[in-house]
C-alpha positions as CSV (number, residue, x, y, z in Angstrom):
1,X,0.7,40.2,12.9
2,X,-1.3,37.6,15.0
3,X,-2.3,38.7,18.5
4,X,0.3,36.2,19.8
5,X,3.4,38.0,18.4
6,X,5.2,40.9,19.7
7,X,6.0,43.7,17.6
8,X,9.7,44.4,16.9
9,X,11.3,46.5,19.5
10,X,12.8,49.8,17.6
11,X,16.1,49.9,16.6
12,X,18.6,53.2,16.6
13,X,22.1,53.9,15.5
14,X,23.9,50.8,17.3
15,X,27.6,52.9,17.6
16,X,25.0,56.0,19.4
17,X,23.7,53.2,21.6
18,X,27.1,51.6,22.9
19,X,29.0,54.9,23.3
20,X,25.9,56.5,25.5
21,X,26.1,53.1,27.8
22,X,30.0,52.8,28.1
23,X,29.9,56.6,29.1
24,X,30.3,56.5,32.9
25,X,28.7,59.4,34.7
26,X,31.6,61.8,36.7
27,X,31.3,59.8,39.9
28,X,30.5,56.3,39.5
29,X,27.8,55.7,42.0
30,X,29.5,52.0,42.7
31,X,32.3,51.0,41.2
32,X,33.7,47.5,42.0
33,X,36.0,47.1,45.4
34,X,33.1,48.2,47.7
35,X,33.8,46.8,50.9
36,X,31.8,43.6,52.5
37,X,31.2,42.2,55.9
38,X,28.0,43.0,57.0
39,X,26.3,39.5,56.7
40,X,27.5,37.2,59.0
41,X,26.3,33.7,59.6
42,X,28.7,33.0,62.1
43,X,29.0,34.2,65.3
44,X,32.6,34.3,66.7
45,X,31.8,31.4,69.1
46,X,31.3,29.5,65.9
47,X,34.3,30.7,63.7
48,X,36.6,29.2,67.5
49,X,34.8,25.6,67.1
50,X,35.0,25.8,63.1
51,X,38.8,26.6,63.4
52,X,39.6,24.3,66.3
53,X,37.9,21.6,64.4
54,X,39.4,21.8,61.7
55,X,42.9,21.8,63.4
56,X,42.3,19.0,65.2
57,X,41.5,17.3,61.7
58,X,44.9,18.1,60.3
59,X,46.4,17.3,63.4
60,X,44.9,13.6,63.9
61,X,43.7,12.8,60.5
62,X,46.0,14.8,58.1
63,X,46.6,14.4,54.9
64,X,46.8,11.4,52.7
65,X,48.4,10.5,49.0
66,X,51.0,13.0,50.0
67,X,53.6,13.4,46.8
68,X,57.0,12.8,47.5
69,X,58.3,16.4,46.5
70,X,55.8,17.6,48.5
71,X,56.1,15.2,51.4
72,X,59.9,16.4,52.2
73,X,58.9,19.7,52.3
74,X,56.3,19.3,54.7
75,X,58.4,17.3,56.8
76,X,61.1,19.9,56.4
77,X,58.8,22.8,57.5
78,X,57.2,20.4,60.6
79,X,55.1,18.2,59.4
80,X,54.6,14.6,60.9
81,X,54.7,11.2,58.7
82,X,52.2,8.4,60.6
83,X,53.3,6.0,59.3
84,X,50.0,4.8,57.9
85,X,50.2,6.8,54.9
86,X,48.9,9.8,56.2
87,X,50.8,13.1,57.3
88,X,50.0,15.2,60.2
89,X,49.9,19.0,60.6
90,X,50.5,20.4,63.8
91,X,48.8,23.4,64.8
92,X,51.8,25.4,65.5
93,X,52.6,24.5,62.0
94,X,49.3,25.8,60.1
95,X,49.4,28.5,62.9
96,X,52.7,29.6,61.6
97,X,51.8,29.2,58.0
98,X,48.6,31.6,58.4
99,X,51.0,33.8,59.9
100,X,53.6,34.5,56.8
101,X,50.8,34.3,54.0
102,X,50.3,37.2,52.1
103,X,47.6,38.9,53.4
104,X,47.3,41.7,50.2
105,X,48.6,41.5,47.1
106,X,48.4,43.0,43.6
107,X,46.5,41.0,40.5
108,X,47.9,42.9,37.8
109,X,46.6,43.3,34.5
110,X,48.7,44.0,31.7
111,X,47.1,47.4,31.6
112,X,48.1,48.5,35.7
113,X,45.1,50.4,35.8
114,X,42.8,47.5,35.5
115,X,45.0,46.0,38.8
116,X,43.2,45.2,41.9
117,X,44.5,44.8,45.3
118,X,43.3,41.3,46.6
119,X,42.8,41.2,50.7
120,X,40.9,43.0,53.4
121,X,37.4,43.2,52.6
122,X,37.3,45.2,49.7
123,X,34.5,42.7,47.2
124,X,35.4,42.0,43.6
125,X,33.4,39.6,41.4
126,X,35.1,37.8,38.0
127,X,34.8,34.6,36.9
128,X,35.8,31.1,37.0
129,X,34.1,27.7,35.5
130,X,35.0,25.3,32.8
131,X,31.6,24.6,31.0
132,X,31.7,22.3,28.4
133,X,28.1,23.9,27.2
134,X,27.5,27.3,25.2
135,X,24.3,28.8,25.7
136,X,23.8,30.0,21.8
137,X,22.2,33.1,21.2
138,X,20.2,32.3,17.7
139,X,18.8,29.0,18.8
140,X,18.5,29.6,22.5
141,X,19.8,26.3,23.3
142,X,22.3,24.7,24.4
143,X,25.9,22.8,22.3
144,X,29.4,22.0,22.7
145,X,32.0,25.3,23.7
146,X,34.6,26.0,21.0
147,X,37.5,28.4,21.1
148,X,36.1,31.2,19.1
149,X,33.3,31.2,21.8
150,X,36.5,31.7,24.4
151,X,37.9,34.5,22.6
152,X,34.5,36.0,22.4
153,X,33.7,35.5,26.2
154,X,37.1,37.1,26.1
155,X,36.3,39.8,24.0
156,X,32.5,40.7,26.0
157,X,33.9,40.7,29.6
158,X,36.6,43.3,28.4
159,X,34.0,45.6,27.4
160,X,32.3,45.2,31.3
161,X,33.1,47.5,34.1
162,X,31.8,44.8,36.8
163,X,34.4,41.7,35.6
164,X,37.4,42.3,37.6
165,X,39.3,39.7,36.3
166,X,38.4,37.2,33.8
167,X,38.9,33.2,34.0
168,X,38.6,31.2,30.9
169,X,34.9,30.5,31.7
170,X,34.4,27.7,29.0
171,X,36.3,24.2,27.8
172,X,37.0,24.9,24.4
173,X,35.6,21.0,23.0
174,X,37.1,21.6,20.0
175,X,40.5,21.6,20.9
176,X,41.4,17.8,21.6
177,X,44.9,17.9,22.5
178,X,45.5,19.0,26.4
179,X,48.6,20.9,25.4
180,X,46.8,22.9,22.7
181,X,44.2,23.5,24.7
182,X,46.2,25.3,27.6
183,X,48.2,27.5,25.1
184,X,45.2,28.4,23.0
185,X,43.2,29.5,26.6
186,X,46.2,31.5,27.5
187,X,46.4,32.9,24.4
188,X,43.0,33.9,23.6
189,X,43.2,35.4,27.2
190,X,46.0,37.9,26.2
191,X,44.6,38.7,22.8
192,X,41.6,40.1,24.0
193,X,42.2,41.5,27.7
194,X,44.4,43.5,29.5
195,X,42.4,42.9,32.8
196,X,44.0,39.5,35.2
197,X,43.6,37.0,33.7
198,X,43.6,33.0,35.3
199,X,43.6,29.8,33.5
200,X,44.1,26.4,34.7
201,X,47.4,23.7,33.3
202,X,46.1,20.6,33.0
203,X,49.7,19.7,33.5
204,X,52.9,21.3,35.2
205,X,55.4,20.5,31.9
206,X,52.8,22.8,30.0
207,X,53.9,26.3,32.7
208,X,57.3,27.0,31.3
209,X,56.0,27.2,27.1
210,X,52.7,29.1,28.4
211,X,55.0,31.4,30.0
212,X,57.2,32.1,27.1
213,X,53.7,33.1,25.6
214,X,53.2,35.4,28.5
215,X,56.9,37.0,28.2
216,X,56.1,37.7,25.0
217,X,52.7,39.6,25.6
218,X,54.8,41.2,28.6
219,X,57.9,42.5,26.6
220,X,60.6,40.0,27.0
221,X,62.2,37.2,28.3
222,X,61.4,37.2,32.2
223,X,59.3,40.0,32.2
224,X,56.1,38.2,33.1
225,X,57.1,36.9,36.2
226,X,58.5,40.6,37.3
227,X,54.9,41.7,36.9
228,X,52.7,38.6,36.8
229,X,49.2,38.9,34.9
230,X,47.8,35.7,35.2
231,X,46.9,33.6,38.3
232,X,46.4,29.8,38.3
233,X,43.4,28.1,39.6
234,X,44.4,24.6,40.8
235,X,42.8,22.3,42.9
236,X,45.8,20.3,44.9
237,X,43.2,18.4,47.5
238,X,40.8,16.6,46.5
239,X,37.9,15.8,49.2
240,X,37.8,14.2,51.6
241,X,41.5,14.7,53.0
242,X,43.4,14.0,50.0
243,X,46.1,15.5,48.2
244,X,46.3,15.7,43.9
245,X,49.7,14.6,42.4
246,X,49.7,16.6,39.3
247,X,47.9,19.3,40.6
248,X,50.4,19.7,43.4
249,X,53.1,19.8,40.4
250,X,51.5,22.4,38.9
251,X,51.4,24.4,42.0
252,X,55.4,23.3,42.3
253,X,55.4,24.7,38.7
254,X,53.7,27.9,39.7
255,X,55.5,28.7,42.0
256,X,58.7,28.6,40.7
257,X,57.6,31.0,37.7
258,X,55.8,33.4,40.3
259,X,52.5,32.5,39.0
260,X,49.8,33.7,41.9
261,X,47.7,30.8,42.9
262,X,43.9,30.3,43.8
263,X,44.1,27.0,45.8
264,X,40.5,25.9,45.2
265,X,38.8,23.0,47.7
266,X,35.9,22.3,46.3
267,X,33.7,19.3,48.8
268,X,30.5,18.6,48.0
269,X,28.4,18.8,51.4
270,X,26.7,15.3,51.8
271,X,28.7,13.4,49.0
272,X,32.6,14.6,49.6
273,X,31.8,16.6,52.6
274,X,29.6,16.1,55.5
275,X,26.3,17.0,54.8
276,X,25.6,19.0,58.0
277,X,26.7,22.7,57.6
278,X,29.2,23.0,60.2
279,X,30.9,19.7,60.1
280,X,31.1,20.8,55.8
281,X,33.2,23.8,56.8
282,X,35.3,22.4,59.4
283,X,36.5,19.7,56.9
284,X,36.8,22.3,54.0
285,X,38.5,24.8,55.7
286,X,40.9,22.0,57.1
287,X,41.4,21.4,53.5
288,X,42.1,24.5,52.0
289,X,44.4,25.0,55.1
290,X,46.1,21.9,53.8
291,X,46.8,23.7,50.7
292,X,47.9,26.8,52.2
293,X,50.6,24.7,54.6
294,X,52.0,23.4,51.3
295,X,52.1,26.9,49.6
296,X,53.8,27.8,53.0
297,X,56.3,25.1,53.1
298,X,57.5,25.0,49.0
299,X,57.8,29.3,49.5
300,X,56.4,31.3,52.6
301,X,54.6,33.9,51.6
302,X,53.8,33.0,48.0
303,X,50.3,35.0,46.9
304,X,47.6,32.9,47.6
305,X,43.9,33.2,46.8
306,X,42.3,30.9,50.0
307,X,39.5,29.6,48.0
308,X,37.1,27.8,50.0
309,X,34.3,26.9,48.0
310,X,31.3,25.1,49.4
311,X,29.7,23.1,46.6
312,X,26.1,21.6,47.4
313,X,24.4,18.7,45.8
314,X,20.7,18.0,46.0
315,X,20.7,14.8,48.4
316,X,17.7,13.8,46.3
317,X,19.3,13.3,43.1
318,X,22.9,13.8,43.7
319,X,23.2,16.3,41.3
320,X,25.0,20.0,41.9
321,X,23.1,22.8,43.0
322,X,24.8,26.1,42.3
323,X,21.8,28.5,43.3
324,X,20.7,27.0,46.6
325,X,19.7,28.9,49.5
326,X,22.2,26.5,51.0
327,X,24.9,27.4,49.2
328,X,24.2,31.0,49.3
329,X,25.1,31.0,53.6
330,X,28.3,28.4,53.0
331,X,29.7,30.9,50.5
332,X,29.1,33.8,52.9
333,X,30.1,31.8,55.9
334,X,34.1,30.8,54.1
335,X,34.7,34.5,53.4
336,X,33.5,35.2,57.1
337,X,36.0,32.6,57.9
338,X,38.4,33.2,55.5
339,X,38.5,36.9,56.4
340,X,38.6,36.3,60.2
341,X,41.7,34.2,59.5
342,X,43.2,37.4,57.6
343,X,43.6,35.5,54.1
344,X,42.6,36.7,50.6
345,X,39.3,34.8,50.5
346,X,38.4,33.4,47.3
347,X,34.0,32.3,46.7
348,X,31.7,31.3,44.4
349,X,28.3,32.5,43.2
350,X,26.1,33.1,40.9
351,X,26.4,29.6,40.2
352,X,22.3,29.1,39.0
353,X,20.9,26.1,37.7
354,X,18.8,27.6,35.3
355,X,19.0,26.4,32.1
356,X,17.3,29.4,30.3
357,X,17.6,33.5,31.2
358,X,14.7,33.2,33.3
359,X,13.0,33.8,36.7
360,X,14.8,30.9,38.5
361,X,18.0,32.8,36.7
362,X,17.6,36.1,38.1
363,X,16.4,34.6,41.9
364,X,19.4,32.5,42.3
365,X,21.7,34.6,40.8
366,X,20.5,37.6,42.7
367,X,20.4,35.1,46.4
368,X,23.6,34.0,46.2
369,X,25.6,37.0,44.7
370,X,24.3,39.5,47.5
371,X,25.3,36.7,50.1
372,X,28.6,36.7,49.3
373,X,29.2,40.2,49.0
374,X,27.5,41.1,52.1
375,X,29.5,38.7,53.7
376,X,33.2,40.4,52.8
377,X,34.2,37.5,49.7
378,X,37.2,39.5,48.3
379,X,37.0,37.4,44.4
380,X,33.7,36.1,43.9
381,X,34.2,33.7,41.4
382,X,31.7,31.8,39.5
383,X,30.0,35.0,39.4
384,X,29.1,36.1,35.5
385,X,27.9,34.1,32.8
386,X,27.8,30.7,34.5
387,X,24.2,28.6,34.0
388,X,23.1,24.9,34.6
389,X,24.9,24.3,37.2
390,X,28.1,25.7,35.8
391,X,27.8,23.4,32.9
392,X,26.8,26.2,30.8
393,X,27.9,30.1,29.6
394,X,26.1,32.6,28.3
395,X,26.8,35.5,26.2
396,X,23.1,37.1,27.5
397,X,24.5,36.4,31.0
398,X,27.4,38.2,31.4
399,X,26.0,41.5,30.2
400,X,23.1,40.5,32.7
401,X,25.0,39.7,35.8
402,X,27.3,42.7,35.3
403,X,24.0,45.3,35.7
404,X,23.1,43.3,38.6
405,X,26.8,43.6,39.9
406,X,26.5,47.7,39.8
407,X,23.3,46.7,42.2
408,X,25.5,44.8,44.8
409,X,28.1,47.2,44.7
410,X,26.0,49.8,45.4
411,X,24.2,48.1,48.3
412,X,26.9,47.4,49.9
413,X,28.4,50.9,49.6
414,X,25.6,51.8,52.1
415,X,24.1,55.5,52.9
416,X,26.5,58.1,53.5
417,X,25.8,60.0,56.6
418,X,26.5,63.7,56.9
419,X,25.0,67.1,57.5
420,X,25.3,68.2,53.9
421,X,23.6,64.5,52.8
422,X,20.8,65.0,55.9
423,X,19.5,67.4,53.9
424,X,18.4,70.3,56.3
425,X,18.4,73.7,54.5
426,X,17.2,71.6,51.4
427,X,14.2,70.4,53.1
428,X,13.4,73.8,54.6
429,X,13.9,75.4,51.2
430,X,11.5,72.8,49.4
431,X,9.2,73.3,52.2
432,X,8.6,77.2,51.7
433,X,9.6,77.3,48.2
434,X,8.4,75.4,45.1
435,X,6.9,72.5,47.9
436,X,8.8,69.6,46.2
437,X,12.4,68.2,45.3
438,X,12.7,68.2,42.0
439,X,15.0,69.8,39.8
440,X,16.3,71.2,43.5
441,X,20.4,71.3,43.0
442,X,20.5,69.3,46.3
443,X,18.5,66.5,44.7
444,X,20.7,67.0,41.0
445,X,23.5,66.8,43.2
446,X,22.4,63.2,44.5
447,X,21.4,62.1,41.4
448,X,25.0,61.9,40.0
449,X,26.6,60.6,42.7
450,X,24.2,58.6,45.0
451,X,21.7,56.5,42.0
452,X,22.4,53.5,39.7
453,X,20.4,53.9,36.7
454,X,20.1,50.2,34.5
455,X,20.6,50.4,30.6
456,X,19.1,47.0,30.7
457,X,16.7,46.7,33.8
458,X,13.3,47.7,32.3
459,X,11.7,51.2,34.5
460,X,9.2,52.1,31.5
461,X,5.7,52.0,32.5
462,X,3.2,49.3,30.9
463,X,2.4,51.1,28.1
464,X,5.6,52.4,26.8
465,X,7.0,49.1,27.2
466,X,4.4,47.2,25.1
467,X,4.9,50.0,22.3
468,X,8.9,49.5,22.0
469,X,7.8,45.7,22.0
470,X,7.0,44.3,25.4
471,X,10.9,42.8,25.3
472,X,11.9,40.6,27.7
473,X,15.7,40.4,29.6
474,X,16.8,37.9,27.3
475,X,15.5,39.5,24.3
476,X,17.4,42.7,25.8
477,X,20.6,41.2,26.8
478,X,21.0,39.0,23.6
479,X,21.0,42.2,21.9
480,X,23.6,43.9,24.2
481,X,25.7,41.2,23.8
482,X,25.9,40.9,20.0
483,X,26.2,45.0,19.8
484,X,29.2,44.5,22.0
485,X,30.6,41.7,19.6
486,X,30.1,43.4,16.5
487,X,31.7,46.7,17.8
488,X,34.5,45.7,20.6
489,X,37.5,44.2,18.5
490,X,40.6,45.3,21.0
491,X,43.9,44.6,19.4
492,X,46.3,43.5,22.5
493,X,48.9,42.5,20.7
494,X,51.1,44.0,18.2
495,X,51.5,42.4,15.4
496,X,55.2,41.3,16.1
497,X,54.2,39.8,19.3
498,X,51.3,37.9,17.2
499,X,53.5,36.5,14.7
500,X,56.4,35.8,17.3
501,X,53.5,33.6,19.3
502,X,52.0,32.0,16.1
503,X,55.5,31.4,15.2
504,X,56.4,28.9,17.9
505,X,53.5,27.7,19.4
506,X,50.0,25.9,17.3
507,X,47.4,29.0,17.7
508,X,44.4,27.6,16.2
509,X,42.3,31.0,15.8
């Protein structure tokens, strides 16, 4: 061995190893749907002139390249044509829609105990992207996503308490064909999770097969839409002030099959946005309220995710920076906003533009994750697996971010105040007994319910660490992700409902 290589970490029995880590302890010390709103950015004097603002851009602007379905309903509901190819939004009108949206509602997974109530300021984080990039685990370097690395993603989130619900974080590139490619995401979904799910249709014709796919996973013919287990991300405007004609179909589409939505604006401050902080929100938010007017006006009430999602770009360059300070406090400031206005708030994070598991990884990650938890985000997309600038995913990330989720969770669950946790008779009793608190049943007591202890975060002093092989979290998490791979093989459905799927749609796996 030269002086330069590390010695092998040790090995034990891999099944041991898995089965002590997915053991929870009898009270989980933060589980997810901790509740957020300490952090905020804004003061209420500047929520008023954000709002205002952006009403006053509906109501003068408004919205152009307005589809024709879509322009008779807002007309219907009390919209106003220009005339100049724009419409109008009175405030009365977004008032009113803000008003009847649903302010809670249930993402179910096909398994109801893996359902989450969406609203109020309880803090979930899941995932969301579309990168076109696999970070691969032998070389360490980055190539094209496939389909089997979708049904794996698929397959390591299930096994990970912190992934609420999982989005189809990767393009499969190997899959040419758009149609293929939506039913082979919705399928790979439902073949290897029973958490929500959410995918995106590239075009509304492709919702009524999919959901013949999902009726089948769900029991029958209509049975999906009863109980609805996947949510659709669509982006209908398009910045600045702009609506999407097939993605306002597929919200059409959606709608009708009682698919839950995620309306996601997505500016970019200083290129589709302005670049000043406050005038980025008031146009955002005016946007996303655009979205949510629409929702209002095709079906009142429909579930709707209110995903605001401040992107940044480095002004220098141009390009997108996911892990900015910057975008850290716009994140946190839409789910202040958001949850001011009442609505399920949908942001992302996590969003690093780190190419490798390093340093720069772990800081941006760790920034902008705590920002918008702190700040009340009820689904924090963006938020496990996602590198480069969300042009990447990584197999070492998601076991990573999920350890660092149990840390958020558990700062924002806070310190519990009360006469049995302010310790008095145990202090006295360690203070004229043994003179210390250990082993003390007040202290054993808070160690099961009160600590987080990390099975990948490294606590071992210098020593110890250099003789199990001075690993590093990458080393570490690559080899938490390929125990979970080799070991977690969940069959979701039968083999009837398999063979009924394969037998009229082009499965490819």
């Amino acid at each position: 061995m030269t002086p330069t290589q590390k010695p092998k970490p040790k090995r034990g029995g891999r099944r041991e190893r898995l089965a002590q880590r997915a053991a929870k302890p009898v009270i989980d010390p933060c589980p997810p749907g901790q509740i957020g709103g300490a952090y905020r950015p804004l003061s209420e004097r500047n929520i008023e002139d954000i709002y205002q603002t952006s009403l006053r851009l509906l109501a003068e602007l408004g919205m152009s390249e307005v589809p024709k379905n879509l322009s008779e309903k807002l007309l219907a509901a009390g919209a106003e044509d220009t005339g100049r190819g724009r419409i109008v939004f009175p405030p009365a009108l977004v008032e009113e829609a803000i008003d009847r949206a649903a302010k809670k509602f249930v993402l179910h997974g096909r398994d109801e105990d893996r359902s989450i109530e969406v609203g109020g300021q309880k803090v979930y984080f899941g995932t969301g992207g579309a990168a076109v990039q696999t970070l691969d685990m032998d070389s360490g370097l980055y190539r094209p996503s496939t389909l089997q690395d979708l049904h794996d993603f698929t397959r390591l989130q299930d096994h990970l308490a912190n992934v609420s619900w999982f989005t189809r974080c990767c393009i499969a590139t190997d899959v040419v064909d758009n149609f293929d490619l939506d039913v082979n995401t919705a399928y790979a979904l439902i073949k290897n999770t029973t958490k929500p799910v959410a995918t995106a249709f590239t075009l509304a014709e492709h919702i009524a097969p999919i959901v013949q796919i999902l009726d089948i996973a769900a029991g029958g013919e209509g049975a999906f839409s009863k109980r609805p287990f996947l949510k659709a991300h669509i982006s209908p405007v398009i910045s600045p002030m702009r609506f999407a004609e097939d993605a306002v179909d597929v919200v059409f589409g959606c709608i009708a099959h009682n698919i839950p939505i995620s309306c996601i604006t997505a500016a970019q401050a200083g290129a589709t946005a302005p670049a000043t902080l406050a005038g980025f929100l008031a146009q955002s938010l005016a946007e996303t309220l655009a979205s949510l007017v629409m929702v209002h006006a095709i079906k009142p009430g429909h579930p709707m995710i209110f995903s605001n999602w401040p992107l940044v770009i480095d002004l220098r360059t141009g390009a997108f920076s996911g892990g900015s300070g910057e975008s850290a406090v716009l994140n946190a400031a839409s789910a202040q906003v958001s949850n001011w206005l009442g609505l399920p708030s949908g942001v992302a994070s996590s969003m690093t533009d780190s190419k490798a598991i390093d340093a720069q990884y772990g800081a941006e990650k760790g920034i902008t994750a705590m920002a918008t938890a702190l700040a009340g985000g009820n689904l924090i997309y963006e938020s496990s697996g996602m590198t480069a600038s969300l042009l990447g995913a990584s197999f070492e990330g998601f076991v990573l971010d999920d350890e660092m989720h149990s840390n958020i969770y558990r700062a924002l669950r806070g310190i519990e105040v009360s006469p049995e946790n302010l310790g008095f008779d145990a202090i006295c009793e360690a203070v004229l007994g043994e003179g210390h608190f250990l082993g003390g049943a007040h202290t054993l007591a808070a160690m099961e319910r009160d600590y987080f202890y990390p099975s990948l975060a490294n606590r071992d002093e210098p020593r110890t660490w250099q003789a199990s092989g001075a690993p590093d979290a990458w080393e570490i998490a690559k080899s938490r992700a390929k125990d979970i791979l080799d070991s977690h093989h969940p069959k979701y459905l039968s083999s009837q409902q398999d063979h009924q799927i394969r037998a009229q749609f082009k499965i490819l796996s």
